[in-house]
C-alpha positions, 0 to 999 in steps of 0.5 A: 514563464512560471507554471502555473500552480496547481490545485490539490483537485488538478493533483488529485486528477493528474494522478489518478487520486482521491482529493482527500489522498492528495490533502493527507499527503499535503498535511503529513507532509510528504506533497510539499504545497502552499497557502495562498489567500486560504488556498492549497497550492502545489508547485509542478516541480514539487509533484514531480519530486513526490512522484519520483520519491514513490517509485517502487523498486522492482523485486530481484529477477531470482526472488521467488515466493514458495507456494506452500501451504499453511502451517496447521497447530499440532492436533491435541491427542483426544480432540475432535480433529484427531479422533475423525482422523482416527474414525477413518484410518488417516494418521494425525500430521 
């Protein structure tokens, strides 16, 4: 017996999407669908594939971001950062 086919609201629901995300997938092309007597239909063979090409793969276990803070502009000598470091005995970095 053939699957029955589903709506973009059926795909939208079985994902956890918006309808209007399952409509912009459909229209860029990435959720493969067909028109019948004017309607969208989505083949459950195809959502798999759509969903098996969005898998993300995991980042590397010895990736690790450095917490560090953000980088500041060098102070202009003469600008008002500069004279309040000046005003209490801290140096400029």
């Amino acid at each position: 017996m053939t699957e029955p086919l589903l709506t973009p609201e059926a795909v939208a629901r079985r994902c956890g999407l918006s309808r209007r995300a399952v409509y912009d997938a459909i229209r860029r092309g990435e959720l493969p669908a067909m028109r019948l007597c004017n309607r969208l239909r989505v083949r459950g063979e195809d959502l798999d594939a759509w969903l098996a090409s969005s898998l993300v793969q995991p980042a590397p276990a010895n990736f690790v971001k450095e917490l560090r803070k953000p980088s500041r502009a060098p102070e202009a000598a003469g600008s008002f950062r500069a004279l309040m470091r000046e005003g209490d005995g801290t140096e400029a970095a």
